[in-house]
C-alpha positions in Angstrom: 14.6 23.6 -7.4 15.7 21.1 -4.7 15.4 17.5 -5.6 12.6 15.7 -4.1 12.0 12.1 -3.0 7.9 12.0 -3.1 7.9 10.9 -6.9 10.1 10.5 -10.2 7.2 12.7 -12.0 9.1 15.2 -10.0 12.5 14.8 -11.8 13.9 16.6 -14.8 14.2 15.4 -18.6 17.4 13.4 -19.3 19.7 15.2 -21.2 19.6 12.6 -24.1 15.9 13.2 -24.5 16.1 17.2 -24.5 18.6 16.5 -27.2 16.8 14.4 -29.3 13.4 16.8 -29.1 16.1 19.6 -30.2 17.0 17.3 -33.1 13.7 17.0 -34.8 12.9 20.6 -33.9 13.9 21.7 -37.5 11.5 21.4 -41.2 8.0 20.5 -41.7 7.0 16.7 -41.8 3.2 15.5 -41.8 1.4 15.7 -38.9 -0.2 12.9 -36.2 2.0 10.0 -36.7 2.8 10.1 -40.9 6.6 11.1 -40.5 9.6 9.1 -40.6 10.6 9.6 -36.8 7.4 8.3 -35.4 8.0 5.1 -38.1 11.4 4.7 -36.9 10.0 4.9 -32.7 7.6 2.4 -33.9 10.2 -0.1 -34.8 12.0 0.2 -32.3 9.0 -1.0 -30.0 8.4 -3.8 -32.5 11.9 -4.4 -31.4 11.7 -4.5 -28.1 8.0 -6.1 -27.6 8.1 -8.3 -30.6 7.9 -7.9 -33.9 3.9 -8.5 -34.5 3.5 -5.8 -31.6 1.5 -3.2 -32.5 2.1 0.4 -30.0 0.5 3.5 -30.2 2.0 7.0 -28.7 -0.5 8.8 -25.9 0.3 12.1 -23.8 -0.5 10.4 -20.5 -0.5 7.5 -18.4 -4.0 7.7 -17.8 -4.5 7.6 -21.3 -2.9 4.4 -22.1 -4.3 2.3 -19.1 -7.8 3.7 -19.9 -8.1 3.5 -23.6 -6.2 0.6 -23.6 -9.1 -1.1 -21.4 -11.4 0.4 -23.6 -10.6 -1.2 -26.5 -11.4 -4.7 -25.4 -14.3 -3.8 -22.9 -18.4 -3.2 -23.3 -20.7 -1.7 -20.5 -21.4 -5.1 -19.2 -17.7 -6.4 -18.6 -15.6 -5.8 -15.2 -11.7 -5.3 -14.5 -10.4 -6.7 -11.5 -7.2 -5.2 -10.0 -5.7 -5.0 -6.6 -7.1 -2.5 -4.7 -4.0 0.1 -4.4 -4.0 -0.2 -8.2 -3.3 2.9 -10.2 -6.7 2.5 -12.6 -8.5 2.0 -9.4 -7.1 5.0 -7.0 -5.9 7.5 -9.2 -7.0 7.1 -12.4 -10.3 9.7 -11.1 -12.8 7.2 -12.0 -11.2 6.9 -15.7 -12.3 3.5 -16.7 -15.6 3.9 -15.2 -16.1 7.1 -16.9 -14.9 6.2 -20.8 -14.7 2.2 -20.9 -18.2 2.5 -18.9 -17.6 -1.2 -17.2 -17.0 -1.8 -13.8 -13.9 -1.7 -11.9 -13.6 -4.6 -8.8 -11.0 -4.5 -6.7 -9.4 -6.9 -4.3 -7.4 -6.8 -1.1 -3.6 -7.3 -1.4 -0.7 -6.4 1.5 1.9 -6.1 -1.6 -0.4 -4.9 -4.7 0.1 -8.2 -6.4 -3.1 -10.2 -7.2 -3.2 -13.6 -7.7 -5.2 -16.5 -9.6 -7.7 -17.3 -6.8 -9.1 -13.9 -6.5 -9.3 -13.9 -10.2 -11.2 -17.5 -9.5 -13.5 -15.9 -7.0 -14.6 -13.5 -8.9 -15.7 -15.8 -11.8 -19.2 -16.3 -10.6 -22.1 -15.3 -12.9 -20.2 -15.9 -16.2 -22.3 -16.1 -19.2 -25.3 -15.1 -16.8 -27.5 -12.1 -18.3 -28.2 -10.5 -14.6 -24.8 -10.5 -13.6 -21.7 -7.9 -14.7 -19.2 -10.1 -16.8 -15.5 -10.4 -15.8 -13.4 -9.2 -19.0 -9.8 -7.8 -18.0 -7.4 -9.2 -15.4 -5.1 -5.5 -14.6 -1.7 -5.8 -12.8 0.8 -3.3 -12.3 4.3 -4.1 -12.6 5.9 -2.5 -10.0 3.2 -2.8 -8.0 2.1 0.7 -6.1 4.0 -0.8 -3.4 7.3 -1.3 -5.2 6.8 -5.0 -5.6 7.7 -7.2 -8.6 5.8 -9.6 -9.9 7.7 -12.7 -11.3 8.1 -14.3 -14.9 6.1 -17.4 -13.4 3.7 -14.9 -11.2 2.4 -13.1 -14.6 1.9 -16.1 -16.6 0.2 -18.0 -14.3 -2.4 -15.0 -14.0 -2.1 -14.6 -18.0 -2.4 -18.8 -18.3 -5.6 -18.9 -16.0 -6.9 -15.8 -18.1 -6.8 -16.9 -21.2 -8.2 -19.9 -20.5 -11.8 -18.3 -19.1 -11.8 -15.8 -22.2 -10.4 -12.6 -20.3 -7.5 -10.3 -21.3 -4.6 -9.6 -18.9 -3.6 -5.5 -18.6 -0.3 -4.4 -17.7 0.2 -0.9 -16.2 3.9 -0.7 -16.4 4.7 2.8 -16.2 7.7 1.9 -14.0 8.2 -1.5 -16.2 11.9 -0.3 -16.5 12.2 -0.8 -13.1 10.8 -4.0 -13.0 13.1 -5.1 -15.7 16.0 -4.1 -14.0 15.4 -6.1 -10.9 14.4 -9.2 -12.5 17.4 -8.9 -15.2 15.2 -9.7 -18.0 14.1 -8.1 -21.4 10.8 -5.7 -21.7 9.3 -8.4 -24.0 10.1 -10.9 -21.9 8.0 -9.6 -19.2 5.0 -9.0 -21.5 5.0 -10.9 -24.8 6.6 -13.5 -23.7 4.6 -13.9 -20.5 1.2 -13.9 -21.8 0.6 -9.8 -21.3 -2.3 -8.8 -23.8 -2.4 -4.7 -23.4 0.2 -3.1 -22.3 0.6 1.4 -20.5 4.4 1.4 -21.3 5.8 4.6 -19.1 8.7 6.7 -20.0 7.6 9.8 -18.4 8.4 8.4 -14.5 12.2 7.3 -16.1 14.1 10.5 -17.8 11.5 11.5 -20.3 9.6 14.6 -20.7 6.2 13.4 -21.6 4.6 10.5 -23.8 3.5 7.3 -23.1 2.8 4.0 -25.2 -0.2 1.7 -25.3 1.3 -1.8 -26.3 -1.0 -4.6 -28.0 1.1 -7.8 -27.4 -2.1 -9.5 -29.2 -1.9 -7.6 -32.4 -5.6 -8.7 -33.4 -6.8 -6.5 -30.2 -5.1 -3.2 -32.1 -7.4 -3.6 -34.9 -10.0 -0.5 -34.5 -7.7 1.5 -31.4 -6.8 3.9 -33.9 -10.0 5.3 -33.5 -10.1 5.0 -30.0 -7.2 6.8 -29.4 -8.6 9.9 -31.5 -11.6 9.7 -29.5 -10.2 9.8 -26.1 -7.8 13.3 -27.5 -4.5 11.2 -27.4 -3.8 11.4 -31.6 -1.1 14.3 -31.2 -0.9 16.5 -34.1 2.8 16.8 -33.5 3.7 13.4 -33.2 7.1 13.5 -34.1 8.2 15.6 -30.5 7.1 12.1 -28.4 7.9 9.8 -31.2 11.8 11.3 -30.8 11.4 10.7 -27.2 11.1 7.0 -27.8 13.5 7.0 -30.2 16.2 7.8 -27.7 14.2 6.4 -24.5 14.8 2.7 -26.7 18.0 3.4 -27.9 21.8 2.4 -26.8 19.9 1.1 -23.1 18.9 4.4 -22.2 16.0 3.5 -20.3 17.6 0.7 -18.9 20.4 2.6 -17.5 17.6 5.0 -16.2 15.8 2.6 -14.1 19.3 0.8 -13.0 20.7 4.1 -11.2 17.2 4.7 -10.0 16.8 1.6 -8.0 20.4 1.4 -6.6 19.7 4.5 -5.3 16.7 3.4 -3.7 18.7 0.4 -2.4 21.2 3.2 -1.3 18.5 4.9 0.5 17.0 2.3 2.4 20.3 0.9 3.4 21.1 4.6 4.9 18.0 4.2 6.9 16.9 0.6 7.7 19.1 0.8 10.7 18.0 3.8 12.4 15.9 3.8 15.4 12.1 4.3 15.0 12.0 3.3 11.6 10.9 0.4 10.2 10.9 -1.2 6.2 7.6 -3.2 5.5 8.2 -4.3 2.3 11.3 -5.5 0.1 12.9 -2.9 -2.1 12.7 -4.1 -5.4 12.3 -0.7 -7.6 12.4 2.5 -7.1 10.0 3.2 -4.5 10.8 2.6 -0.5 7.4 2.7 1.6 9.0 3.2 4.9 6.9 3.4 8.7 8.3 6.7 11.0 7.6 8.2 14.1 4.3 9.8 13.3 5.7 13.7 14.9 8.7 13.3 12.9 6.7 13.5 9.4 6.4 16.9 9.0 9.5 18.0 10.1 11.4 16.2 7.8 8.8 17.6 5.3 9.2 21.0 5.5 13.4 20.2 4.7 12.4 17.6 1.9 8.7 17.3 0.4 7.5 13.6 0.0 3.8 11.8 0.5 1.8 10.0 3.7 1.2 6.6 2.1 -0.5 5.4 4.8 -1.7 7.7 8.0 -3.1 5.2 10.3 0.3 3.7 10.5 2.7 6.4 9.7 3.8 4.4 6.6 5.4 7.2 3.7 6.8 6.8 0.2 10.1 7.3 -0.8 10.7 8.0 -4.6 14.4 7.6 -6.0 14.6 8.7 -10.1 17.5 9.2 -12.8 18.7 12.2 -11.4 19.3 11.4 -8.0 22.5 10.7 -6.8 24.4 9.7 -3.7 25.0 12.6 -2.4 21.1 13.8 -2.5 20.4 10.5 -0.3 22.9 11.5 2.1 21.4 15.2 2.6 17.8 13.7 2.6 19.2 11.1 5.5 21.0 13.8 7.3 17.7 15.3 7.6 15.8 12.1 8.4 18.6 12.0 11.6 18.1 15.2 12.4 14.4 14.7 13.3 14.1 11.0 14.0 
């Protein structure tokens, strides 16, 4: 199949992962989670998020950002996001549905929210008519590529804290993030006041598996009952646990996310310059949300397939993952010349 620049859920399974599902395709060990390969992808996330982390393996992204918000959320309790964010847009009504609290989203040109409209929405606490803030949910990249800072996310996590709400992290591009900001995976949760973290691997070489992260250990206490619940305990554990194993090992995923956002550097680079198109936003992951003549869309479409992020404005995204390399960006910009 041609490579595609509309998403990295598009891309293929790094070879290193294919491998290491091959590896532990031989002998009977106990089922959901008892097996020594799931203990030893364990530790290595204690590794990596701290050691009194506590993570739990899920199929989906969905999964993890809406179970995760279950676990610290009744009926009466609200999550505020940005309003592009995943759990708000495309998570089909998730946390509504099986957390049953309210969702409340905010405007934001970048994805990022900040600590005033967390502020704003802070009136009617403690009063019995009114819904009752609980979760503070960022997404780092934000759906528009966008980075939050070390200082960004602990100011949000500082101000939370301190009025009795949880900060969410949806980092199912957190590699990414990582990358650009040159800084450890704890270091952008743990260490920065995170409470719940969706930890992706799926968007960044692997083939499926996802990891809900409790940075406050104390929160983890009953999720293992959760998860069963919401149809995430897989039987088979040891087929994602292997995945993780080798996602967190020798800087695998690190490397991952590296190429992936030089090559969206590469990309934009290719194109920033050419007449009729325009850059909005910094590049600072993996994602480019570039504006284009509006008749040129689906002509460059039906050479290479990618989304309309915006239609009122023309505005697409561009994807790079793992597996794309120079040469792809120079077919896809050859195309992009062609019609522009």
């Amino acid at each position: 199949m041609k490579k595609s620049f509309a998403s990295d859920n598009n891309s293929g399974v790094h070879p290193v992962i294919m491998e290491a599902i091959r590896q532990v395709n031989h002998g009977y060990v106990i089922g959901y989670g008892d097996d020594p390969f799931t203990e030893t992808a364990l530790a290595k996330c204690r590794k990596h998020f701290g050691p009194e982390s506590e993570t739990f393996f899920v199929f989906t992204g969905t999964a993890a950002n809406v179970l995760g918000i279950s676990a610290v959320t009744r009926p009466y309790h609200a999550v505020l996001c940005a309003e592009s964010a995943h759990l708000h847009v495309h998570e089909c009504g998730g946390v509504e549905k099986y957390a049953g609290c309210k969702v409340i989203s905010v405007p934001s040109e970048n994805g990022k929210i900040y600590v005033e409209q967390v502020e704003a929405h802070l009136a009617g606490r403690g009063d019995e008519h009114s819904i009752q803030l609980k979760v503070v949910a960022i997404s780092q990249p934000t759906e528009y590529g966008a980075v939050y800072s070390i200082e960004e996310i602990k100011a949000l996590s500082s101000y939370a804290h301190s009025h009795d709400l949880y900060l969410h992290m949806d980092g199912a591009r957190l590699a990414n993030a990582a990358v650009n900001l040159d800084k450890s995976l704890h270091q952008l949760t743990g260490d920065a006041g995170v409470d719940i973290l969706s930890f992706g691997g799926t968007k960044n070489g692997m083939m499926c598996g996802e990891a809900v992260v409790f940075l406050n250990p104390w929160l983890a206490k009953d999720f293992k009952y959760i998860r069963k619940q919401g149809m995430q305990l897989g039987s088979k554990m040891r087929f994602i646990a292997a995945q993780f194993n080798a996602y967190l090992s020798g800087n695998l995923w690190y490397e991952n996310a590296r190429h992936a956002n030089n090559m969206a550097q590469y990309l934009a680079s290719r194109v920033k310059n050419l007449a009729g198109i325009t850059i909005p936003h910094p590049v600072e992951s993996n994602a480019i949300f570039p504006v284009l003549p509006g008749e040129a869309i689906p002509l460059i479409q039906k050479e290479f397939f990618f989304y309309i992020w915006n239609e009122m404005i023309h505005q697409v995204r561009w994807v790079t993952s793992f597996d794309i390399h120079k040469e792809d960006v120079d077919e896809f910009v050859r195309v992009i010349e062609k019609y522009i």
